[in-house]
C-alpha positions in Angstrom: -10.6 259.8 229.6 -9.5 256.4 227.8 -6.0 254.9 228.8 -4.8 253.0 225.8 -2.6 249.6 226.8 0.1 248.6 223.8 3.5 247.0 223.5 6.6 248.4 225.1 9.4 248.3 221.8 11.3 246.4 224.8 8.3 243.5 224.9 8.2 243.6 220.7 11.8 243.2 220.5 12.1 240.3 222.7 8.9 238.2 221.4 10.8 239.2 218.0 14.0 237.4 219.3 12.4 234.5 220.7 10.6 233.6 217.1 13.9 234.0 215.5 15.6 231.5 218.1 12.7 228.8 217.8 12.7 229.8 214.2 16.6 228.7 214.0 16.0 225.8 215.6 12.7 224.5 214.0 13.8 225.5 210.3 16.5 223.1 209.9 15.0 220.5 211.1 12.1 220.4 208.9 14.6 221.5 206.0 16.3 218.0 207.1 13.1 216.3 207.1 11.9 217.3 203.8 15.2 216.6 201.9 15.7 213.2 203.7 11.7 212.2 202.7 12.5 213.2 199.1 16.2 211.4 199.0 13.6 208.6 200.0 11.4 208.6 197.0 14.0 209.5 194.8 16.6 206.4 195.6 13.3 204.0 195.7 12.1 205.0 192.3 15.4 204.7 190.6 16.0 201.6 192.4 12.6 200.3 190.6 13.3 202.1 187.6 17.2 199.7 187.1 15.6 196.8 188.4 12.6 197.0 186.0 15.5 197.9 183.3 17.7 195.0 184.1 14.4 192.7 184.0 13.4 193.7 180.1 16.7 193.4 179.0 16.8 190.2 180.8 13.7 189.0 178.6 14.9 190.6 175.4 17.7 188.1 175.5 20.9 189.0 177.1 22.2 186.0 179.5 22.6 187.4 182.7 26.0 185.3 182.7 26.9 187.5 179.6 27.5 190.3 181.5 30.6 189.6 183.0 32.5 189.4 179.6 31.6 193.5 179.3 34.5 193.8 182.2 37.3 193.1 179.8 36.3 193.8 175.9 35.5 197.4 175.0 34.0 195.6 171.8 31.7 193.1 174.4 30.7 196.6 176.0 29.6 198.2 172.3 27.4 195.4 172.1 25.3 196.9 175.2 24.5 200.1 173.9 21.2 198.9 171.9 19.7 197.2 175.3 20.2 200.4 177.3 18.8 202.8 174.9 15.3 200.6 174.2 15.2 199.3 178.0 15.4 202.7 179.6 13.7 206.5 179.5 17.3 208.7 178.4 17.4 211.7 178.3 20.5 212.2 177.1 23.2 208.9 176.5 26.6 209.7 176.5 27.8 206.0 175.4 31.2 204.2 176.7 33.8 205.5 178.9 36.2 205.1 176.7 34.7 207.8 174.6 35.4 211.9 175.2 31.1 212.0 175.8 31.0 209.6 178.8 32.1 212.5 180.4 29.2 214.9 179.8 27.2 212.5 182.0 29.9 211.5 184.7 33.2 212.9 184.9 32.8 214.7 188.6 35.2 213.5 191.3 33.4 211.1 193.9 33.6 211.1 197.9 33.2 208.0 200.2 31.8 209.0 203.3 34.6 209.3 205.1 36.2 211.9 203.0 38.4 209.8 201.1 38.1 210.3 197.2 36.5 207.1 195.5 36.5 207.7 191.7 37.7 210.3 189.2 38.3 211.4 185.9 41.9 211.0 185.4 42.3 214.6 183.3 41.5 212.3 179.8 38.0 214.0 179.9 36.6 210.6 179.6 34.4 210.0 183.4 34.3 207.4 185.2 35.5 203.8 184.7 36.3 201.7 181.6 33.9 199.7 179.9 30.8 201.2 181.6 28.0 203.1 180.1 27.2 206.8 181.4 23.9 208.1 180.1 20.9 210.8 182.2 17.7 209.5 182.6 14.1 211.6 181.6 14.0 212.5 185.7 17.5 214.3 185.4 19.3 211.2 187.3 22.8 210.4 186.2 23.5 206.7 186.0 27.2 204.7 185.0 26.1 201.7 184.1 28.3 198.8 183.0 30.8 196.2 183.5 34.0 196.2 185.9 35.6 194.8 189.1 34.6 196.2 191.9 31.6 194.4 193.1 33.5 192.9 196.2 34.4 196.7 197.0 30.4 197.8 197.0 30.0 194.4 199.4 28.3 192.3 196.8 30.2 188.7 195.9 28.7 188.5 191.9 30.6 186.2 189.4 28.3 188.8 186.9 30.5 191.8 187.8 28.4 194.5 186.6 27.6 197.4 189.0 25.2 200.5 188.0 26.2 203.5 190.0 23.5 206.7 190.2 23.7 210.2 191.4 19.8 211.3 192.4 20.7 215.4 191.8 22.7 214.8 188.4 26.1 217.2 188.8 24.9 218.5 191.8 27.2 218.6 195.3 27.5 216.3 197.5 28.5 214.1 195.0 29.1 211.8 198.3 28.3 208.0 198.1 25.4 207.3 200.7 24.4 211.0 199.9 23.6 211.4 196.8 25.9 208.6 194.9 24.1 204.9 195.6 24.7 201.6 193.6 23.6 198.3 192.5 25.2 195.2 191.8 23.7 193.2 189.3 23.3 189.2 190.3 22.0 186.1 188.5 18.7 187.1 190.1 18.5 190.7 189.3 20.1 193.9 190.8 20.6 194.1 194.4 21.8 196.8 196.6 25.6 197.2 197.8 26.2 195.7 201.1 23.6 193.1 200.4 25.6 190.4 201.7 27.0 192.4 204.6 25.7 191.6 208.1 23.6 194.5 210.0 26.7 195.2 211.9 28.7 196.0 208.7 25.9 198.0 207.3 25.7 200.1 210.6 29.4 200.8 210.5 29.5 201.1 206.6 27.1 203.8 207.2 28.6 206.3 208.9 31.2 209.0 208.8 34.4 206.4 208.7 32.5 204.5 206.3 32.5 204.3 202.9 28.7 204.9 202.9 27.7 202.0 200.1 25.3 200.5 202.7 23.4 203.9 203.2 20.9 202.8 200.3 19.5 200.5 202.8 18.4 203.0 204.9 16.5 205.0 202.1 15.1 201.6 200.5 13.7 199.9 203.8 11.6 203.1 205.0 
């Protein structure tokens, strides 16, 4: 007579709760891993993308120094439409921010990292910022891209003025800057990250949760 062995339900039960408990631990962090490796390649190929933007238009003629006239003429700012729209792959352009369309592109409230609200529509339906260009590139990015005065708050000194702003998931939450918000300040030499002329130490700090989170993009850029 054969004596057949098997699994108590006591033993199956408790091999079941200890896959569920390494399963709890382990899932997240891959989940973490995975969506920090594809902010990554995300923020680095838009970084290319606006850099290799800014260098065409560049060449097809517009002084860099002519730039910093966009932050105070909404006619000087028309005048920018044409390079965008033959420098860069749009899906969809959305034109000046003075316009009810700029905010079919960018009219979402913005968080630093700290909490603290950045930039909003303020209820005209017209997004963010005056005199800067919202439009969505081919990839689904949302980018505001133009002229104003805030490139000493983004850690950049740049007698240019000009910063490009991008949000990697389009409307998509967070909608937090060193999250999913990053910019750009455009130089006489090209664009350069924000917090590109802070020290390591101000990066560090900037980056955190009672930061503004502007210097995150150097985390994503330099790995």
């Amino acid at each position: 007579m054969k004596i057949l062995k098997s699994f108590t339900l006591a033993e199956v039960l408790i091999t079941l709760v200890v896959i569920g408990i390494i399963a709890a631990i382990t899932v997240p962090v891959i989940q973490a891993y995975y969506t920090e490796q594809a902010t990554i390649a995300k923020v680095k190929k838009i970084y290319s993308t606006l850099s290799q933007g800014i260098n065409k238009i560049k060449i097809d003629g517009l002084d860099m120094e002519d730039w910093g006239a966009f932050k105070n003429s909404y006619s000087n700012a028309l005048n920018l439409e044409s390079y965008i729209k033959s420098n860069f792959n749009i899906l969809k352009y959305c034109g000046n921010a003075g316009s009810q369309q700029a905010s079919e592109c960018w009219s979402k409230e913005a968080k630093l990292m700290n909490g603290n609200s950045y930039w909003r529509d303020n209820g005209d339906g017209k997004g963010w910022g005056d005199y800067a260009y919202t439009f969505i590139l081919n990839d689904g990015t949302y980018v505001n891209f133009g002229a104003n005065e805030l490139t000493e708050q983004v850690g950049v000194n740049s007698n240019i003025g000009t910063i490009i702003f991008f949000d990697i998931n389009g409307d998509s939450k967070p909608n937090i800057v060193g999250k999913d918000i990053f910019a750009t300040v455009i130089t006489q030499n090209g664009i350069v990250p924000a917090y590109n002329d802070k020290t390591s130490e101000e990066k560090e700090s900037d980056c955190s949760l009672t930061g503004t989170g502007f210097s995150c993009i150097f985390n994503y850029l330099k790995k």
